[in-house]
Steps between C-alpha positions, in 0.01 A plus 500: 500500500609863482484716756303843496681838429361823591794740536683715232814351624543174489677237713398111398632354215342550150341259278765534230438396129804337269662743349698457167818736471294772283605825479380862331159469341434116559562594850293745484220274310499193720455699787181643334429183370542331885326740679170476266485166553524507842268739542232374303538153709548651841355872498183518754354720270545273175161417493389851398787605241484566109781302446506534132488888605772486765739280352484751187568785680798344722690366153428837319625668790836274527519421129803774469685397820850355500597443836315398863511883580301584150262233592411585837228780421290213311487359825389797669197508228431151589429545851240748383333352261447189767381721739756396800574810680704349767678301274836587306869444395863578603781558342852636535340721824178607298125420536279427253135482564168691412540810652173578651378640803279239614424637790469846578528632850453866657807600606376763728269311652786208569738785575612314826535172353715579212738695795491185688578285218821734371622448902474161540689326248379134549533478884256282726405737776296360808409694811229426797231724465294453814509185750437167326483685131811503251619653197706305261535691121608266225673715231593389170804285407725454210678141541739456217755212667454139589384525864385809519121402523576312805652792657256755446232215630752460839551859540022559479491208732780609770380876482091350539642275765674798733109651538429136684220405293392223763377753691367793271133547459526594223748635209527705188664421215561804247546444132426886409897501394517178334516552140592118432817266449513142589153368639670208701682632753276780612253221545704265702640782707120528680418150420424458832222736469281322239315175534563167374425394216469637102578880531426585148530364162643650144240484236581387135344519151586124532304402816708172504779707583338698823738476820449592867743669743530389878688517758590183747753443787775737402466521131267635225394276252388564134257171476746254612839668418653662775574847434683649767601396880592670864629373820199552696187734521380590833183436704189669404216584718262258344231814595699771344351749216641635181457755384691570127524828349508599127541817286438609148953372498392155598620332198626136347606282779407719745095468376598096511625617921134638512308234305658255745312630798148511267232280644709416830249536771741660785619794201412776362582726175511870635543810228499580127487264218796408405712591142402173305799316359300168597629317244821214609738536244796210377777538314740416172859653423693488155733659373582723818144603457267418848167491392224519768117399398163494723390167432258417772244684766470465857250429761439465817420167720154505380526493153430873429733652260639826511538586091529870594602623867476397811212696672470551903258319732492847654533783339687819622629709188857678616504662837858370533754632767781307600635784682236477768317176481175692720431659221542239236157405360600161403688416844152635694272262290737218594503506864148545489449220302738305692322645843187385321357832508 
C-alpha cells in the first residue's frame, strides 16, 4: 500500500517510474507523457475530466519544450484543468500547481491569528488554563528525514503528557495554526485522546481501494500497516473532554487532526470551518520532478465524507486572542463546553 501525503514537502519515499536515460525534448515528452497517464488512472477527479480536451491542451502547451524545465508549465496547466488545487509538482526548488485561492479569508478579521501564526514557527505550546483544564496547540510540521515523524509524534505526546492528562477534566486541543504536513504523527502524538477503534477512512473513486486510520497500543495504523510508533502514551482520564479548535488556516493534515475527533462522543469541534484541502494526496517522482496528486477523500469514523472542508460542531467565527486567553472566543466556548455549560 502507499501511504497518504498531505504536505508540500515531502518526506516518504516516492513511487518512482523506470526511467530510460532520455534527455532534451524526449525528456521533456515522457514526462508529459508519464504524468497523463498517471493522472488519468489515479486523479480523484478523473471521473469528471474532458480528457480528449485536457490532454490537447497539455501536449500543445509542451509540444515546443526541450528540456524538464520547458516542460514543467504543461504541468502546471494540468493541475488546472483536473481541478486539484492542493495538488502540484517540484522541481529544482520550484512549485508547480494551479494557482488559486481556494480559500479566501479576511485578513482583518483573522488579524490575530495570522500574528500568531508568523510567531510561532511550528512549536507545540501547552499551558494549564484553570484547575483540571489544559491547553495543548498542535502546529504544523514539515518532516523531510527518515524518523522525523516519530519525533514530532514523541515530542505532542511528552508535551500532552507534562499537563497530566490522567487527571484533567478536560483539555483543548488547538489546530487554528495547523496548516498541514504529515497526518501521522500529529495523530499518534494525542492518540491517547481518541477512542479505539476505526478513526476515519480515505475515500476512493475505486471503493475497493478505501482504507481506515487507527490508532492501537503505541502505534498508528493505516488498515493493518503500521505507520508510525512511540515509547509510551500516558494515562487518560477515561472521563476527560475535548475540546478541538479550528480556523479558516485549518488545512490538509491538520483537517485529517480534526476529522479524527468527528463523531467521538467525549469531543467536540469548536470554531470556523476549516480551509478545505480534504483531499489525501500520493505521490510519483521522475526525472527529479516530485509530482503530488489528490487521489482520494476523507471521512470520518462514520462514513461521512468531507469533499469540501471540515465544518465545526460549534460554531464561533474568529474572536481569537492568544494573548489573553479570557478574551478568546474560541477558548470561552471550550471550557464551557467542557464545564458542560
Amino acid at each position: 500500500m502507499k501511504l497518504k501525503l498531505f504536505a508540500c514537502l515531502l518526506f516518504l519515499p516516492f513511487l518512482s517510474f523506470a526511467q530510460q536515460p532520455l534527455t532534451g525534448a524526449d525528456s521533456a515528452r515522457k514526462l508529459i507523457d508519464t504524468s497523463l497517464s498517471y493522472a488519468k488512472k489515479n486523479s480523484i477527479y478523473r471521473g469528471n475530466i474532458d480528457w480528449n480536451k485536457l490532454t490537447d491542451s497539455v501536449l500543445a502547451r509542451s509540444k515546443d519544450a526541450k528540456s524538464v524545465t520547458e516542460a514543467m508549465p504543461a504541468v502546471a496547466l494540468m493541475y488546472q484543468m483536473l481541478g486539484d488545487f492542493h495538488g502540484m509538482a517540484l522541481y529544482n526548488g520550484k512549485t508547480y500547481k494551479w494557482n488559486t485561492t481556494h480559500t479566501k479569508v479576511d485578513r482583518e478579521l483573522y488579524k490575530e491569528l495570522l500574528a500568531k501564526y508568523k510567531k510561532n514557527k511550528q512549536t507545540i505550546e501547552t499551558r494549564m488554563l484553570e484547575n483540571g483544564y489544559g491547553y495543548i496547540l498542535i502546529p504544523g510540521n514539515n518532516p523531510t528525514k527518515a524518523g522525523e515523524i516519530q519525533i514530532i509524534a514523541a515530542q505532542i505526546q511528552d508535551s500532552l503528557a507534562k499537563l497530566n492528562p490522567a487527571k484533567l477534566k478536560g483539555v483543548i486541543i488547538d489546530l487554528r495554526l495547523n496548516t498541514g504536513g504529515n497526518m501521522w504523527p500529529m495523530i499518534l502524538g494525542v492518540g491517547n485522546l481518541v477512542s479505539k477503534g476505526k478513526l476515519g477512512y480515505f475515500i476512493y473513486p475505486d471503493a475497493s481501494k478505501n482504507e481506515s486510520w487507527l490508532v492501537k497500543d503505541t502505534s498508528i495504523y493505516s488498515d493493518t500497516t503500521k505507520v508510525c510508533s512511540v515509547k509510551a502514551l500516558d494515562k487518560v482520564n477515561p472521563k476527560i473532554k475535548i475540546a478541538v479548535l479550528t480556523s479558516p488556516y485549518t488545512a490538509s493534515s491538520g483537517e485529517v487532526t480534526a476529522i479524527t475527533f468527528k463523531g467521538q462522543k467525549n469531543a467536540c469541534i469548536i470554531g470556523d470551518t476549516t480551509a478545505g484541502y480534504t483531499t489525501a494526496n500520493e505521490s510519483f517522482s521522475m526525472y527529479g520532478v516530485e509530482f503530488i496528486m489528490a487521489q482520494a477523500a476523507e471521512a470520518d469514523r462514520n462514513g461521512k465524507v468531507y469533499y469540501k472542508n471540515v465544518p465545526p460542531d460549534k460554531e464561533v467565527i474568529a474572536g481569537d486572542n492568544f494573548d489573553d486567553f479570557s478574551k478568546d472566543q474560541k477558548i470561552i466556548a471550550a471550557m464551557k463546553w467542557m464545564k458542560g455549560k
